[in-house]
ZAMARGU-4260 file (C-alpha; in steps of 0.2 Angstrom, whole numbers, plus 5000, padded with zeros to 4 digits):
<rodrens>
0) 4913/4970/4749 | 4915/4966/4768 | 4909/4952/4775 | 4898/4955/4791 | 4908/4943/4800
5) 4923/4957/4797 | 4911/4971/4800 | 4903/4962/4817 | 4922/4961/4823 | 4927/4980/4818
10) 4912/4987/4827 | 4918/4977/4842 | 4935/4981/4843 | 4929/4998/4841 | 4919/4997/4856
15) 4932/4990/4867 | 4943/5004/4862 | 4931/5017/4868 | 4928/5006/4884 | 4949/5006/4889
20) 4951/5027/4885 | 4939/5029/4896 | 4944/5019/4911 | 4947/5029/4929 | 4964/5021/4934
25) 4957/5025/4954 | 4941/5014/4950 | 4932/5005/4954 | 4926/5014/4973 | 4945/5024/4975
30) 4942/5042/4969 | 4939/5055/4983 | 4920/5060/4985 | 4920/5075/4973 | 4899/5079/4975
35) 4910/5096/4982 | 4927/5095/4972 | 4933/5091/4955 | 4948/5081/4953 | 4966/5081/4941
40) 4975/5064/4939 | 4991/5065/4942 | 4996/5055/4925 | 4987/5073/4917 | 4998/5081/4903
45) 4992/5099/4911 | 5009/5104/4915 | 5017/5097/4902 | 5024/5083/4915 | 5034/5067/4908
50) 5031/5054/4921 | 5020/5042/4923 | 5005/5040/4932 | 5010/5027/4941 | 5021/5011/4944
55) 5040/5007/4945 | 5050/5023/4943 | 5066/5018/4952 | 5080/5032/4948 | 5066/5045/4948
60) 5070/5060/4958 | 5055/5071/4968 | 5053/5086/4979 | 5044/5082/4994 | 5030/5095/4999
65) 5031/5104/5016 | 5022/5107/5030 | 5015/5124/5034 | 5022/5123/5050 | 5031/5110/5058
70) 5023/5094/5066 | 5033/5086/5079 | 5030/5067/5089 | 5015/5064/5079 | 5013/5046/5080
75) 4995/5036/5079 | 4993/5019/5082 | 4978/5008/5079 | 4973/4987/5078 | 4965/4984/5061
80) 4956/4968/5059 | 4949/4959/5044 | 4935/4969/5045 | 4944/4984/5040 | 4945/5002/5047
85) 4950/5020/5047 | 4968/5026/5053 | 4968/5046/5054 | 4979/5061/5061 | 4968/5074/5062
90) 4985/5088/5063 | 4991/5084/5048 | 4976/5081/5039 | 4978/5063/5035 | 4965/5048/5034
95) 4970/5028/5028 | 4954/5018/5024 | 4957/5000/5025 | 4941/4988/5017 | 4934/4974/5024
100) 4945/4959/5017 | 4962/4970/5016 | 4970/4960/5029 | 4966/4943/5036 | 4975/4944/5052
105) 4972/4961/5066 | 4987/4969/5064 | 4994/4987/5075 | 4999/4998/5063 | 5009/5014/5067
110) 5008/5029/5055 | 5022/5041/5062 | 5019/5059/5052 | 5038/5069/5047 | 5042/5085/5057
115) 5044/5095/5041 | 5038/5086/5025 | 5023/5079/5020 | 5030/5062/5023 | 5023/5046/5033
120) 5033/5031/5039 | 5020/5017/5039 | 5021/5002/5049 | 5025/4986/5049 | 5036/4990/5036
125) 5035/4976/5023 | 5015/4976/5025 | 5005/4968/5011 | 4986/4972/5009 | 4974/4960/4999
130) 4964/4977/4995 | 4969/4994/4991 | 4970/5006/5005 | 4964/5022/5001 | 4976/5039/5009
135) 4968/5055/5009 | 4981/5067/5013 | 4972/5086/5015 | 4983/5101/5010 | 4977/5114/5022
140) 4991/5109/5034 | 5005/5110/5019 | 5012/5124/5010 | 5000/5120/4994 | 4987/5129/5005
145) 4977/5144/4997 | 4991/5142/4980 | 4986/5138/4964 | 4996/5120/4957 | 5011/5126/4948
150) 5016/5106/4944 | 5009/5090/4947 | 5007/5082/4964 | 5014/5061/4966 | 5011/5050/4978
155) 5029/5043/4980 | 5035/5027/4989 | 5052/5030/4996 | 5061/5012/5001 | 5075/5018/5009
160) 5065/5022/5027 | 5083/5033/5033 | 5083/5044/5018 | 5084/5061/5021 | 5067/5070/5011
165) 5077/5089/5009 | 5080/5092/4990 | 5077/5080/4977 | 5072/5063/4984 | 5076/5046/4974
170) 5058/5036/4973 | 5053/5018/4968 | 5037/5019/4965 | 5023/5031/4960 | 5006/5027/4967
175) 4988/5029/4958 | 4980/5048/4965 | 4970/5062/4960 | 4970/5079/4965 | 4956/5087/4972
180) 4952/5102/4967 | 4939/5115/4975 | 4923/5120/4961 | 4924/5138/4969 | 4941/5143/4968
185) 4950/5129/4959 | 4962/5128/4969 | 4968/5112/4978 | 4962/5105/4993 | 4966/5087/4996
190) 4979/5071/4986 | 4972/5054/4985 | 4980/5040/4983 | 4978/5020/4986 | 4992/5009/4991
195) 4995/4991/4994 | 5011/4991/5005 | 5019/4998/5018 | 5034/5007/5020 | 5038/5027/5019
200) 5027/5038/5007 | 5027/5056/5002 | 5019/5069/4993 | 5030/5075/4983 | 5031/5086/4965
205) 5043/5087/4949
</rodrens>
């Protein structure tokens, strides 16, 4: 017979199981508001995808997602103090949320859109953040607009700032998002993603 000892340390194990399956990789306070979207990690097996959610991925290859037109000398640059702030390029459908306590220094960043993908080079390059920053990036500007997903989406950290983004791109990291999709039509309407360096990102697909 079991001891209740062992039984006592089964239940709990079993417990903490349950409590780590259900863990959001976003939280706590990272996921997009979805009171009028639902939402698709990108680490979801829905299109049979190999990669991983997130994290070192050097050698990995990615498409980079277009603009629906092109977006030419977009450029926005702001002081964010320790108090934190918000970081936005309303033609391209982009906003950086930075918390209170993310950096302990003001600082001027530059967040300089691409002409033809939906690719930012942020800086300073090299930038550390105590917090996460949170990037919402909405598609309507993008060629994703009004199409159903036919692959995952990736938030993708590209190190090499000169790289050219046609074709596959080579990527060194692959940051935590989610997908937002709209209730009424299910299609997608926005990729969120949280970041804790800067450099050159992009959303790209497999």
């Amino acid at each position: 017979m079991l001891s209740r000892k062992f039984v006592r340390f089964l239940a709990a194990l079993s417990g903490a199981v349950l409590l780590a399956s259900c863990a959001d990789p976003l939280a706590p306070g990272h996921s997009a508001p979805t009171d009028a979207a639902t939402s698709h990690d990108s680490g979801s097996d829905k299109f049979g995808s190999a990669l991983p959610p997130a994290g070192n991925t050097a050698g990995l290859d990615l498409r980079a997602v277009w603009w629906s037109s092109d977006h030419r000398n977009l450029q926005v640059s702001k002081t964010i103090g320790p108090s934190g702030g918000v970081i936005s390029i309303p033609e391209t459908g982009l906003t950086m949320e930075f918390p209170a306590g993310s950096l302990k220094n003001a600082l001027t960043i530059t967040v300089t859109a691409d002409e033809q993908y939906v690719a930012y080079k942020m800086e300073p390059s090299g930038t550390q953040f105590l917090k996460d920053v949170k990037v919402t990036q909405l598609l309507k500007s993008t060629t994703l607009s009004g199409q159903p997903l036919r692959s995952l989406l990736y938030a993708a950290y590209i190190a090499d700032d000169g790289i050219r983004l046609s074709g596959k791109v080579p990527v060194i990291e692959i940051e935590p998002s989610k997908t937002i999709l709209s209730p009424i039509t299910g299609l997608p309407e926005a990729q969120v993603w949280v970041i804790r360096h800067f450099s050159r990102y992009m959303l790209a697909s497999d």
